[in-house]
DRENDO-1510 file (C-alpha; in Angstrom, 1 decimal, always signed):
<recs>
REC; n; res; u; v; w
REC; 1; UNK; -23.0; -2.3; +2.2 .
REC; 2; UNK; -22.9; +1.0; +0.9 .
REC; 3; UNK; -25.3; +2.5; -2.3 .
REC; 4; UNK; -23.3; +4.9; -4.6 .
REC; 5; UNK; -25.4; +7.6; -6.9 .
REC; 6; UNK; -24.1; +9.4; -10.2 .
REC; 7; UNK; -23.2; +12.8; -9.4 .
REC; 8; UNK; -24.7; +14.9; -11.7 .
REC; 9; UNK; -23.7; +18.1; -10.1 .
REC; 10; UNK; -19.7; +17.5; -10.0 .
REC; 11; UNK; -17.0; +16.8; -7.8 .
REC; 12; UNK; -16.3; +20.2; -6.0 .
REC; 13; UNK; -14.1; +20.8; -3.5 .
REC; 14; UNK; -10.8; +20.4; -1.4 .
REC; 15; UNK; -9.7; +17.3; +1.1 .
REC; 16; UNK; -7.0; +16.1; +3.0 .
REC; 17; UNK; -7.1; +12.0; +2.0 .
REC; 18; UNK; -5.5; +9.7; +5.2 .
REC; 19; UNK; -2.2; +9.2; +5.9 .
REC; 20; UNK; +0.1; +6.7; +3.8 .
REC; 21; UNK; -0.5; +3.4; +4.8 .
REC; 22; UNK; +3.1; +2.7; +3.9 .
REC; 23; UNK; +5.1; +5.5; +5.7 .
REC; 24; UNK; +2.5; +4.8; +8.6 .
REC; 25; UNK; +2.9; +1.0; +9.2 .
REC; 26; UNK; +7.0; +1.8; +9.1 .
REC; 27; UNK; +7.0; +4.4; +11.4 .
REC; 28; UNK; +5.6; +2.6; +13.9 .
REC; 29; UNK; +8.1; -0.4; +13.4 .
REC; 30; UNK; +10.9; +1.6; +13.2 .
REC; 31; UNK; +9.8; +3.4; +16.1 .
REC; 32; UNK; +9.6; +0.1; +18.4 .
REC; 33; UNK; +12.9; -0.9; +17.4 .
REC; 34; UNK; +14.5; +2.7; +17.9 .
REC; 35; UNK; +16.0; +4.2; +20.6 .
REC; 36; UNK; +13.8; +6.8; +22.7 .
REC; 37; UNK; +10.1; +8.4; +21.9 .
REC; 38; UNK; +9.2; +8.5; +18.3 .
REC; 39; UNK; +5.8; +10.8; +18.0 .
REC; 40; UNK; +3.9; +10.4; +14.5 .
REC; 41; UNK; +1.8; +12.7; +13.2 .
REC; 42; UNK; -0.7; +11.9; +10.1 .
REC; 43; UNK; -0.6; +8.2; +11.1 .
REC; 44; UNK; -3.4; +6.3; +9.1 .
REC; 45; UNK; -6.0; +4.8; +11.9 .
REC; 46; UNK; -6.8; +2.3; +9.4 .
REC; 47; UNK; -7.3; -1.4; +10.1 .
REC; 48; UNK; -3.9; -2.6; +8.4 .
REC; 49; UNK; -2.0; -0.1; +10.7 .
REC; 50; UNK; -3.7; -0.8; +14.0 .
REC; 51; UNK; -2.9; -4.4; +13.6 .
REC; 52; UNK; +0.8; -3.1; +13.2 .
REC; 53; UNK; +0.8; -1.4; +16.7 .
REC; 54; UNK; -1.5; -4.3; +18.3 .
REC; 55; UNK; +1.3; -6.7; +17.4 .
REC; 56; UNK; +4.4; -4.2; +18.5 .
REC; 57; UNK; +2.4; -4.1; +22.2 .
REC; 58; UNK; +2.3; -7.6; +22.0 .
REC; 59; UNK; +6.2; -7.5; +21.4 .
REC; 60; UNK; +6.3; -5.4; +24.6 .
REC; 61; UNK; +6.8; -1.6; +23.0 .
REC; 62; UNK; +4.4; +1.2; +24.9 .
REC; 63; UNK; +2.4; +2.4; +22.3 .
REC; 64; UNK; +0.3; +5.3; +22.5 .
REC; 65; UNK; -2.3; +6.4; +19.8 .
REC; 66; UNK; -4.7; +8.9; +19.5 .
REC; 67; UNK; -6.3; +9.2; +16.6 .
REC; 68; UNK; -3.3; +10.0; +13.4 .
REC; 69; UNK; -1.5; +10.9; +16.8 .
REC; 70; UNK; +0.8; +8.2; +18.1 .
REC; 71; UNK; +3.7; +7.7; +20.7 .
REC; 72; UNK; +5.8; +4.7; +20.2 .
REC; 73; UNK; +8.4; +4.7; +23.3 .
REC; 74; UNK; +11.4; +2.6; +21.9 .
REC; 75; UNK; +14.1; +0.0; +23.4 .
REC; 76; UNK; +16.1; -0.7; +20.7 .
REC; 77; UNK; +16.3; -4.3; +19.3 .
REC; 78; UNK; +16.8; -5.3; +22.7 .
REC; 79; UNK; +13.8; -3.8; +23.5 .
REC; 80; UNK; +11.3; -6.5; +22.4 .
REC; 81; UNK; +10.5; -9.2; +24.4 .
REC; 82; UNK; +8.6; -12.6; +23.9 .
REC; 83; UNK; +5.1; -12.4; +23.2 .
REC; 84; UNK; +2.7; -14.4; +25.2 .
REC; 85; UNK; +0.4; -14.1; +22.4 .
REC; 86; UNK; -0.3; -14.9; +19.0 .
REC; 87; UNK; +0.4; -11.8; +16.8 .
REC; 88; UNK; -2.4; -11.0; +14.8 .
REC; 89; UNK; -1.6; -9.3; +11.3 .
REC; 90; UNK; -5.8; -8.6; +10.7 .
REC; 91; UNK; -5.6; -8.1; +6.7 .
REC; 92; UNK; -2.3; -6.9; +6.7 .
REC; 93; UNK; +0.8; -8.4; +4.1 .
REC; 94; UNK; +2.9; -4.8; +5.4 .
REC; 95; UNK; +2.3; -6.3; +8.9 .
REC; 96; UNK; +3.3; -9.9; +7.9 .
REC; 97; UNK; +6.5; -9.4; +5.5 .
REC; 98; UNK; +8.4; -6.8; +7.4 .
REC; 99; UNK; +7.7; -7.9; +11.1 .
REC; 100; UNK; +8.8; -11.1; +10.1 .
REC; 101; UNK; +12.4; -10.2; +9.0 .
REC; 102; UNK; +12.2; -7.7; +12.7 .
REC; 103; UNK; +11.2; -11.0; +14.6 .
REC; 104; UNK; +13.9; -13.3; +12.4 .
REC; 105; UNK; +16.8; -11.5; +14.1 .
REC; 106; UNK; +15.2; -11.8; +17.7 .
REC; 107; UNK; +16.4; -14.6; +20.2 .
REC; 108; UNK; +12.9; -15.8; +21.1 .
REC; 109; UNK; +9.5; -17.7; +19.4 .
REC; 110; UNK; +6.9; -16.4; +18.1 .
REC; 111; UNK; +3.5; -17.2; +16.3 .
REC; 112; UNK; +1.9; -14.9; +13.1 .
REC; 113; UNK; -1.1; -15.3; +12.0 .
REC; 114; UNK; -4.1; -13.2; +9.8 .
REC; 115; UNK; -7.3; -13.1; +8.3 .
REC; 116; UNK; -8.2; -15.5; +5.5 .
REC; 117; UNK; -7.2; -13.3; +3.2 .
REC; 118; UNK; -3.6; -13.5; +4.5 .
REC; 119; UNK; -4.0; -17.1; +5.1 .
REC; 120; UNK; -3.9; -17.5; +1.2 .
REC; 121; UNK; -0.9; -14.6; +0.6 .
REC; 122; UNK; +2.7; -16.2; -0.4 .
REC; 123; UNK; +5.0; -15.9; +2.3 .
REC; 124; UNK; +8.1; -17.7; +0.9 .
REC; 125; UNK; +8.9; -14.7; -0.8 .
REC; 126; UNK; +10.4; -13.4; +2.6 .
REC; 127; UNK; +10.5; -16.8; +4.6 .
REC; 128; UNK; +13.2; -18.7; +2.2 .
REC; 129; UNK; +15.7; -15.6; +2.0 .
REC; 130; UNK; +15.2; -14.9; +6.1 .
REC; 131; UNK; +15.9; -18.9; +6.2 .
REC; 132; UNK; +19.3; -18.3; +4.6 .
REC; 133; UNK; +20.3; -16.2; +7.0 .
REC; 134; UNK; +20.0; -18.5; +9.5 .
REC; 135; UNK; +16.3; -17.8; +11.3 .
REC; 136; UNK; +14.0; -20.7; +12.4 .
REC; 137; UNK; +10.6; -20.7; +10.3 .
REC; 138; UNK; +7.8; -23.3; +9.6 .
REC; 139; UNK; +4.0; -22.9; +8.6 .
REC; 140; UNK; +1.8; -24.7; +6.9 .
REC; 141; UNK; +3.0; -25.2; +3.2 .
REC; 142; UNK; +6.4; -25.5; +3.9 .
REC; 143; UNK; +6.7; -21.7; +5.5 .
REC; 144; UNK; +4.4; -20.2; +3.1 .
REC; 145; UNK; +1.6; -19.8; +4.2 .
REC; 146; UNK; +0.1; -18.4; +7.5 .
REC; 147; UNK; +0.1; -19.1; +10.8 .
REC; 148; UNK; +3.7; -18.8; +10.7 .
REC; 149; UNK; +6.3; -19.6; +13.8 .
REC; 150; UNK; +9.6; -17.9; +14.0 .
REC; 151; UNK; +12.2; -18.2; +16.2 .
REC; 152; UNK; +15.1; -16.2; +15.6 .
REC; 153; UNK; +18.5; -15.3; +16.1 .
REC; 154; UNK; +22.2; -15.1; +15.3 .
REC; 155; UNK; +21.6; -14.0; +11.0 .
REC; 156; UNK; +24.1; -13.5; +8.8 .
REC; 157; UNK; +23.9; -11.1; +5.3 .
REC; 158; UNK; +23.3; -12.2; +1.9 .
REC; 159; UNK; +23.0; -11.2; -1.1 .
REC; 160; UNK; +20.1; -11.7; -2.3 .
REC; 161; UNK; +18.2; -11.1; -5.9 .
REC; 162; UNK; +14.7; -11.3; -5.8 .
REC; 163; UNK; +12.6; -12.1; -8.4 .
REC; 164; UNK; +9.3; -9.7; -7.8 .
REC; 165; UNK; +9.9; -5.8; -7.6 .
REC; 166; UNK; +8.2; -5.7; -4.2 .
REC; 167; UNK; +8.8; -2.9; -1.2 .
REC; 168; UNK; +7.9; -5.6; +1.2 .
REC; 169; UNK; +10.5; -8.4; +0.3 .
REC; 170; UNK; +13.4; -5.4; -0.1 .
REC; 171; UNK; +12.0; -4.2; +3.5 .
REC; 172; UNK; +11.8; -7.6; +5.1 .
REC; 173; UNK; +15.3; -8.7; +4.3 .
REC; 174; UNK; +16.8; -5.3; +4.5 .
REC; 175; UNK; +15.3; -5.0; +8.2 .
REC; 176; UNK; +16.8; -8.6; +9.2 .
REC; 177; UNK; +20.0; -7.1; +7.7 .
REC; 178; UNK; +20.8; -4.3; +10.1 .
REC; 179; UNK; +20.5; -7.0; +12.9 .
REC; 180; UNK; +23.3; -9.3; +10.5 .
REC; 181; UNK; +26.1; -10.1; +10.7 .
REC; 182; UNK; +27.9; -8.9; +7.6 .
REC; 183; UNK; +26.7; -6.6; +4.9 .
REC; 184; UNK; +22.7; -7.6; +3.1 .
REC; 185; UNK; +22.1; -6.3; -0.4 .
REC; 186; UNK; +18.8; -7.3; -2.2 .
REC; 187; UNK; +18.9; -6.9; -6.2 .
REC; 188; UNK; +15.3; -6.0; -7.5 .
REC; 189; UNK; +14.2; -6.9; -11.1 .
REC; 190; UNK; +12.7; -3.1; -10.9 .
REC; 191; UNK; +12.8; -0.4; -8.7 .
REC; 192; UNK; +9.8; -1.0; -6.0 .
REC; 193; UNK; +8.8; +2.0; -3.9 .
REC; 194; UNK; +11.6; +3.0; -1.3 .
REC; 195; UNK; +9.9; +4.2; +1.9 .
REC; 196; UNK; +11.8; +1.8; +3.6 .
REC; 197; UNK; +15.8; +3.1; +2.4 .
REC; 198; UNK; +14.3; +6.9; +3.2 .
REC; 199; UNK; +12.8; +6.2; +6.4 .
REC; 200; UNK; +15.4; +4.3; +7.7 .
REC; 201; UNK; +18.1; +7.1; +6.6 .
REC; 202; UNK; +16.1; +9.7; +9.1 .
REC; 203; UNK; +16.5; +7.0; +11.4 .
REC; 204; UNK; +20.1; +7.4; +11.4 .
REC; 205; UNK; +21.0; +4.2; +9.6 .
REC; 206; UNK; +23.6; +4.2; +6.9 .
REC; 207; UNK; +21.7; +2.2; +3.6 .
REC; 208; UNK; +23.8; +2.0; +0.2 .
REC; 209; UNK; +21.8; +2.4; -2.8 .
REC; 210; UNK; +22.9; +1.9; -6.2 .
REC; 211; UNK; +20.8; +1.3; -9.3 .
REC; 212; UNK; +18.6; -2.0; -8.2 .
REC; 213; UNK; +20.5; -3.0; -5.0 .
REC; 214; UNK; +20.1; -1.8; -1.7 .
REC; 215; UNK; +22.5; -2.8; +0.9 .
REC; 216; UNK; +22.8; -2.0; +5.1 .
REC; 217; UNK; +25.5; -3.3; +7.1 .
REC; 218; UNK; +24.7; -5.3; +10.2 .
REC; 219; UNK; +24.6; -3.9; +14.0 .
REC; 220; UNK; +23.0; -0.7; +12.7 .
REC; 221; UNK; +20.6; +1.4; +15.2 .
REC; 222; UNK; +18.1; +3.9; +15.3 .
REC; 223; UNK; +17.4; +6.7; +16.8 .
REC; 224; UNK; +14.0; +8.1; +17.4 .
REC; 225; UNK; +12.2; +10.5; +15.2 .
REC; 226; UNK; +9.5; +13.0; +14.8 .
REC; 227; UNK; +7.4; +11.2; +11.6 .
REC; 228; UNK; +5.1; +13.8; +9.7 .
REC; 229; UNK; +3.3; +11.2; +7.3 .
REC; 230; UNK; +1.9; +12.7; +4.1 .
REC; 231; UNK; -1.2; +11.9; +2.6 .
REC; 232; UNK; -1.5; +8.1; +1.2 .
REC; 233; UNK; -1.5; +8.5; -2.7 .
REC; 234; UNK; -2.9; +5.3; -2.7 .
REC; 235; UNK; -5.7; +6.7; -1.7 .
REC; 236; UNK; -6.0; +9.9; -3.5 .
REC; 237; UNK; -5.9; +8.0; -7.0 .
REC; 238; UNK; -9.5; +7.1; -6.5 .
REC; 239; UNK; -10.3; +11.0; -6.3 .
REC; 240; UNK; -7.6; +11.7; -9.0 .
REC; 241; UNK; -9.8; +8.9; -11.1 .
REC; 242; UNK; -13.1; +10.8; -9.9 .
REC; 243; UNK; -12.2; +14.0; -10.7 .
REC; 244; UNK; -11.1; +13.1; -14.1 .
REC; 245; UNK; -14.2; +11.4; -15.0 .
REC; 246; UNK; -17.3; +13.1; -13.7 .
REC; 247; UNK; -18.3; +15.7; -15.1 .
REC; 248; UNK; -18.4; +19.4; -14.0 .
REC; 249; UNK; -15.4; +18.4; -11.1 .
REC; 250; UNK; -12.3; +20.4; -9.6 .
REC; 251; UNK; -11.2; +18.2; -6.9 .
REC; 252; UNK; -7.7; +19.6; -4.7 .
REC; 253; UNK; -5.8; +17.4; -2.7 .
REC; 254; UNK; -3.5; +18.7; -0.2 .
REC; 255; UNK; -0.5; +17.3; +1.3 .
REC; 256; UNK; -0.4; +14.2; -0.7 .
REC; 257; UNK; +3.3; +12.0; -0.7 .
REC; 258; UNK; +4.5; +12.0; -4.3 .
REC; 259; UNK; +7.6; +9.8; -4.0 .
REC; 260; UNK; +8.7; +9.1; -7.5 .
REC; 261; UNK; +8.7; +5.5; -6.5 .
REC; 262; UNK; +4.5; +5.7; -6.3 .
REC; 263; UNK; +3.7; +7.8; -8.4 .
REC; 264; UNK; +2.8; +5.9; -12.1 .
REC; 265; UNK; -1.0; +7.0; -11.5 .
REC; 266; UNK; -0.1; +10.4; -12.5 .
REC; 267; UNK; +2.3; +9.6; -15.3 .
REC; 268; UNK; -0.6; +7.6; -16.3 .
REC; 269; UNK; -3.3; +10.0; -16.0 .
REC; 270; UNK; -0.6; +13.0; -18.1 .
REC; 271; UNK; -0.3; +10.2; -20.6 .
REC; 272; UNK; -4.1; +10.1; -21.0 .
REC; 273; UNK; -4.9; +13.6; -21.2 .
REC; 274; UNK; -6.1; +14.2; -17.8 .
REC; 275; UNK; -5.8; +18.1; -16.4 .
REC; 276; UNK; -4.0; +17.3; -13.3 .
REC; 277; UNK; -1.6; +20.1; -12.1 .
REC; 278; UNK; +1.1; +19.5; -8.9 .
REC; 279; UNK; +1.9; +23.2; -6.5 .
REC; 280; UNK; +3.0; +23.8; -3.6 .
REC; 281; UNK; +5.6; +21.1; -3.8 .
REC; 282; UNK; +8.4; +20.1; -0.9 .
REC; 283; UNK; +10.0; +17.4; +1.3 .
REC; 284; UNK; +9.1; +16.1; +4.8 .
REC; 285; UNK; +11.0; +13.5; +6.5 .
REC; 286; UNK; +13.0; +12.9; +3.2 .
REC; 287; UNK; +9.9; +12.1; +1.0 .
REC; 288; UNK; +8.5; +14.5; -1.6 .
REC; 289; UNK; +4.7; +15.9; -0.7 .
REC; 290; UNK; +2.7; +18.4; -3.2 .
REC; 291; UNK; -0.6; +19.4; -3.3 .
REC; 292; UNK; -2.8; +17.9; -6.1 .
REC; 293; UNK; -5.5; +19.4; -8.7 .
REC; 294; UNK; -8.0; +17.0; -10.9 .
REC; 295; UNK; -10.6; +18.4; -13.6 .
REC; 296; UNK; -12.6; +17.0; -15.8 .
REC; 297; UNK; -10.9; +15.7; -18.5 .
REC; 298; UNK; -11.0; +14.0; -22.3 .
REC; 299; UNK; -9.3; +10.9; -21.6 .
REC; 300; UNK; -7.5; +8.8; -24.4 .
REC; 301; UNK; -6.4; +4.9; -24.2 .
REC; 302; UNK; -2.6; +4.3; -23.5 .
REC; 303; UNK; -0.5; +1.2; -22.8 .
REC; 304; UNK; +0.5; +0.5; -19.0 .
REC; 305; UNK; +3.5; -2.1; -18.8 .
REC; 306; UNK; +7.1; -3.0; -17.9 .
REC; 307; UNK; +8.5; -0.2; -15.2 .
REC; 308; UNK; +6.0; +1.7; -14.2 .
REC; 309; UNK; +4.0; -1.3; -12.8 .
REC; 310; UNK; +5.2; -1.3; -9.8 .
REC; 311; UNK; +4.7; +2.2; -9.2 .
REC; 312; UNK; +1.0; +1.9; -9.5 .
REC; 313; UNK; +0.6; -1.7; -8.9 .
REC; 314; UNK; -2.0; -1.0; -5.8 .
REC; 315; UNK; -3.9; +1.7; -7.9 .
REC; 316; UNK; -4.6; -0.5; -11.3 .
REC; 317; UNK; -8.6; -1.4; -9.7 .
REC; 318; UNK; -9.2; +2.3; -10.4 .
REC; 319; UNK; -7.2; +2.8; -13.2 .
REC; 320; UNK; -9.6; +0.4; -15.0 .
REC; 321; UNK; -12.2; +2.3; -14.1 .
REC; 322; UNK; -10.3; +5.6; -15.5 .
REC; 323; UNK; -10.1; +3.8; -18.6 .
REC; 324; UNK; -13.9; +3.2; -19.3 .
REC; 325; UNK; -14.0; +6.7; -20.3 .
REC; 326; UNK; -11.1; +7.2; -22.3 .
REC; 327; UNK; -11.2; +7.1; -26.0 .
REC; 328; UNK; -10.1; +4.1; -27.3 .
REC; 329; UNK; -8.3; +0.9; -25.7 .
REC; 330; UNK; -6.2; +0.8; -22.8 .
REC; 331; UNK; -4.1; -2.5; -22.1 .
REC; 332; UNK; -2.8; -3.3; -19.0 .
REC; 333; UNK; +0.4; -5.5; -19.3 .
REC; 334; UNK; +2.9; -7.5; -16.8 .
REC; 335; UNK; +0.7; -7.0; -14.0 .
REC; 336; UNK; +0.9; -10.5; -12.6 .
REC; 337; UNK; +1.8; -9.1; -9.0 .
REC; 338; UNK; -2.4; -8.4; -8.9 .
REC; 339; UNK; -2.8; -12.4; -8.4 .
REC; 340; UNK; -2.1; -12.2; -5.0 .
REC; 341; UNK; -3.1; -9.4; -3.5 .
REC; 342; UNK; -6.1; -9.4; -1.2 .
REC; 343; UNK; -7.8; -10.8; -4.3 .
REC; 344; UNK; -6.9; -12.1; -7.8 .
REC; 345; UNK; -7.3; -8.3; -8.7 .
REC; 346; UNK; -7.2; -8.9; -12.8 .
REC; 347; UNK; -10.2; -11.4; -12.2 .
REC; 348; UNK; -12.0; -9.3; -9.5 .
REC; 349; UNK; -11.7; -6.0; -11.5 .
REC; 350; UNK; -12.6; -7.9; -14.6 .
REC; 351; UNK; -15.9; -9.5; -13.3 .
REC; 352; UNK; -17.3; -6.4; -11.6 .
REC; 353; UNK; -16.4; -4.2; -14.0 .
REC; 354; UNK; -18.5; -6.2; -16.4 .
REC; 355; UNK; -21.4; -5.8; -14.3 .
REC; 356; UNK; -21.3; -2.5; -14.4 .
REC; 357; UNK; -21.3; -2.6; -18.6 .
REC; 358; UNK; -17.8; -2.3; -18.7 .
REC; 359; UNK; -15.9; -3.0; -22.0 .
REC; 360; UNK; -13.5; -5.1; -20.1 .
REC; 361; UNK; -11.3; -8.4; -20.7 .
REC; 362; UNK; -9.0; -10.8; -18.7 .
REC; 363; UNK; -5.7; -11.4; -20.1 .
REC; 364; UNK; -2.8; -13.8; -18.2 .
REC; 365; UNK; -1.1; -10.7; -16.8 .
REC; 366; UNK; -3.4; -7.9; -16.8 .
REC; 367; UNK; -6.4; -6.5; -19.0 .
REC; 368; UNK; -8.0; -4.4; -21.8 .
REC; 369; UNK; -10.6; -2.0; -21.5 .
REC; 370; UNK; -12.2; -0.5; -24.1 .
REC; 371; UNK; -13.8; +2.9; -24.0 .
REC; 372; UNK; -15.8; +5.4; -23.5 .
REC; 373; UNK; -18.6; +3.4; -22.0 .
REC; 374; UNK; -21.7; +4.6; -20.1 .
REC; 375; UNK; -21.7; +2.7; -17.1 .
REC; 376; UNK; -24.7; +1.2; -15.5 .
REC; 377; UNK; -25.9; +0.7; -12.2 .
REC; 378; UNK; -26.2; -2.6; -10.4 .
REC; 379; UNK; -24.9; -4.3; -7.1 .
REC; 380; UNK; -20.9; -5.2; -6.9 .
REC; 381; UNK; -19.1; -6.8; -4.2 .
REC; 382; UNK; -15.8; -6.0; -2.9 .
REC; 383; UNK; -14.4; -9.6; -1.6 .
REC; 384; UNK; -13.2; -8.1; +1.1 .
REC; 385; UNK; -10.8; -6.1; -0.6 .
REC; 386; UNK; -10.5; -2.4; +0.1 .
REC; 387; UNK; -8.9; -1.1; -3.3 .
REC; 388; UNK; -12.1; -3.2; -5.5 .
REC; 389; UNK; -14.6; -1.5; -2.8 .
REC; 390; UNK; -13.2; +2.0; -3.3 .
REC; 391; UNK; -12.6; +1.3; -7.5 .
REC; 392; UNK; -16.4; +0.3; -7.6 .
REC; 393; UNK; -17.8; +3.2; -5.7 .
REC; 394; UNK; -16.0; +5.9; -7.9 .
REC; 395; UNK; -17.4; +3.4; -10.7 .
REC; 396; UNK; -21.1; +4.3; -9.3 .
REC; 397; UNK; -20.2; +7.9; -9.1 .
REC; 398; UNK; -20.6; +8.0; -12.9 .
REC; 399; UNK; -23.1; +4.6; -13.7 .
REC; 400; UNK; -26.7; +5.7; -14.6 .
REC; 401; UNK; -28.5; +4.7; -11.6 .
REC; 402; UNK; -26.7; +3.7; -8.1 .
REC; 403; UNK; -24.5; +0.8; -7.2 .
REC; 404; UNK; -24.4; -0.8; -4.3 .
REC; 405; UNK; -21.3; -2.0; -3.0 .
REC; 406; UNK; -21.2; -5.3; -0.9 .
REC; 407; UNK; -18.9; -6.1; +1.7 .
REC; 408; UNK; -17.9; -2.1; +1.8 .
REC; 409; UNK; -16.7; -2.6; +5.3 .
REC; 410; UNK; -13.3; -3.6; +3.6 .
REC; 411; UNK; -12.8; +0.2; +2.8 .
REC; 412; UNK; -11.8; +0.8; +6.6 .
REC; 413; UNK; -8.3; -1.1; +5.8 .
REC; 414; UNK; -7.2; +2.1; +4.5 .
REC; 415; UNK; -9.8; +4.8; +4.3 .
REC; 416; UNK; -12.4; +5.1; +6.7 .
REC; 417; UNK; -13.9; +8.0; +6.1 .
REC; 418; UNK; -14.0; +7.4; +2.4 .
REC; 419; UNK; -17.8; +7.4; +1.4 .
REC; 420; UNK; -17.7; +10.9; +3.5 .
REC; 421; UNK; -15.6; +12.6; +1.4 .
REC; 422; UNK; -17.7; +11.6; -1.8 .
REC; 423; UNK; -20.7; +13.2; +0.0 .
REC; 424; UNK; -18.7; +16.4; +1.5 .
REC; 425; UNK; -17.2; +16.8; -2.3 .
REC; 426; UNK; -21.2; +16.2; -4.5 .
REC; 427; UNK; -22.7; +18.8; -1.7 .
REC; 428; UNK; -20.2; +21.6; -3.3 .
</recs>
């Protein structure tokens, strides 16, 4: 439990937010399965990403971390071995989805399992196309749901379209691919982000991209890399949100990933007036960084839908909040991906929004918020999911009074030392 105050004084300052959760989890995957010492640098110590390397140990890969220091000593495919263990995912879908289409092209058993969170996360989405290439996998609900047992093998390519714009199904069947035989192409509805196709390519592995399909050729390897990750923009939306909305801030952000691919929150927060200027900008490992500044802005309502959905699908908790102080109303539209992530996000945003005065209504595949409202303290809860914890503590930073935020402990998934940098950035 954490208790939030409204800053009066401002948001002042500069920070360095944690490493991309995304980049992170791959690197360290890509890594086991690579040949030689892959060192990353900027790796997020978050929950989600532990879990990763706990379950590539388990797979037998030497793993060393240190902090956002880590030293993954690949074996190639060949490499991993049988666990003797469950493999635990913690609270982690990144963990689930992509290790499972790793483990779908490996000759031996083995058993996933996660939180309850995870326990209640769709699976099929990966299971039935890594099932048409010809891997082994059961769970309760037919191979939906968690614990999951795989036991892989001899895979062939498909071609698969999937119907959800989704980085994790693309990465899942594309990682089974390279281990094929035959060519795998996977069709997306729209583009989801593409850390996976980059990644890969500094690997040393050949991927085809054109328009919606991405497509690798079987009995592809990698070769170990030196991985700088970039800051997780994920996670500097919440201070992008704060900065725009208390008054008297100037917030900079340094070294923060700005793959196209991610980043709707700041077409989003152009679209609504915010002052938000990118510098300093360059490419590391093959994905775009810059360096962010937020001020205080006057914020106007817009309509979020269709395209750009994906690109901010993780960030739409705070974007709610952003849009209690625009002017006007903001609807969120096509947003049905936010059912299943750690929560029902629409209804989770919706109801604690609320009790914070919030202008705020459910609709089947988003919401509409209504604005400028002056927020009001009271106590929210998180259920356990990191991105409501986080939305409702920027929330408190402009309520009259404090909010308390239950189950807070959720923020360590991606941002541990979150509620520090509110602090370091109201002392300015």
């Amino acid at each position: 439990m954490n208790k939030v105050e409204q800053v009066t004084g401002g948001l002042n300052g500069t920070i360095k937010v944690p490493g991309d959760k995304s980049i992170s989890h791959r690197a360290v995957m890509f890594g086991a399965i690579a040949e030689g010492t892959t060192t990353i640098e900027g790796f997020l110590p978050g929950e989600d990403c532990l879990s990763t390397i706990d379950c590539f140990r388990k797979l037998g890969i030497q793993i060393d971390a240190q902090g956002d220091k880590v030293k993954v000593e690949g074996k190639g495919w060949q490499g991993l071995t049988e666990p003797i263990d469950i493999l635990d995912v913690g609270n982690s879908g990144t963990t689930t989805r992509l290790m499972l289409g790793i483990l779908a092209t490996r000759p031996f058993h083995s058993v996933v399992i996660g939180d309850a969170s995870i326990a209640k996360r769709p699976m099929s989405r990966v299971t039935d196309p890594l099932r048409q290439m010809g891997a082994e996998i059961d769970g309760r609900d037919n191979g939906n749901l968690t614990p999951l047992s795989v036991r892989g093998g001899q895979t062939k390519g498909i071609d698969y379209t999937s119907k959800v714009a989704s980085a994790q199904v693309k990465s899942s069947i594309l990682l089974a691919g390279l281990q094929s035989e035959g060519v795998t192409t996977v069709t997306e509805p729209h583009l989801s982000r593409d850390h996976t196709e980059r990644m890969l390519r500094a690997f040393g592995v050949d991927v085809d991209v054109n328009g919606l399909k991405v497509s690798v050729k079987g009995g592809q390897d990698l070769t170990s890399q030196h991985v700088i990750v970039p800051g997780d923009i994920s996670s500097a939306a919440f201070f992008l949100v704060a900065g725009a909305i208390v008054p008297n801030s100037r917030i900079v952000l340094e070294n923060v990933g700005v793959n196209p691919t991610r980043t709707g929150i700041i077409d989003v927060l152009q679209q609504m007036g915010a002052k938000l200027e990118l510098f300093n900008e360059r490419v590391s490992n093959g994905e775009p960084v810059a360096d962010l500044v937020i001020s205080t802005s006057d914020l106007r309502g817009t309509e979020i839908a269709g395209d750009i959905i994906p690109r901010l699908i993780d960030e739409i908790p705070v974007i709610a909040v952003l849009a209690t102080q625009a002017q006007g109303k903001t609807v969120i539209r096509d947003a049905e991906e936010l059912k299943v992530k750690e929560t029902n996000r629409i209804d989770t945003v919706v109801s604690e929004l609320k009790k914070l005065g919030a202008n705020i209504e459910a609709t089947g595949d988003g919401m509409i918020i209504e604005g400028p409202v002056q927020l009001k303290g009271n106590t929210v809860n998180s259920h356990g999911d990191h991105r409501i914890g986080m939305a409702m503590a920027i929330a408190g930073c402009i309520a009259k009074g404090s909010v308390t935020v239950e189950n807070s402990e959720a923020i360590a998934v991606s941002y541990p030392n979150f509620f520090d940098h509110i602090h370091t950035l109201s002392e300015k």
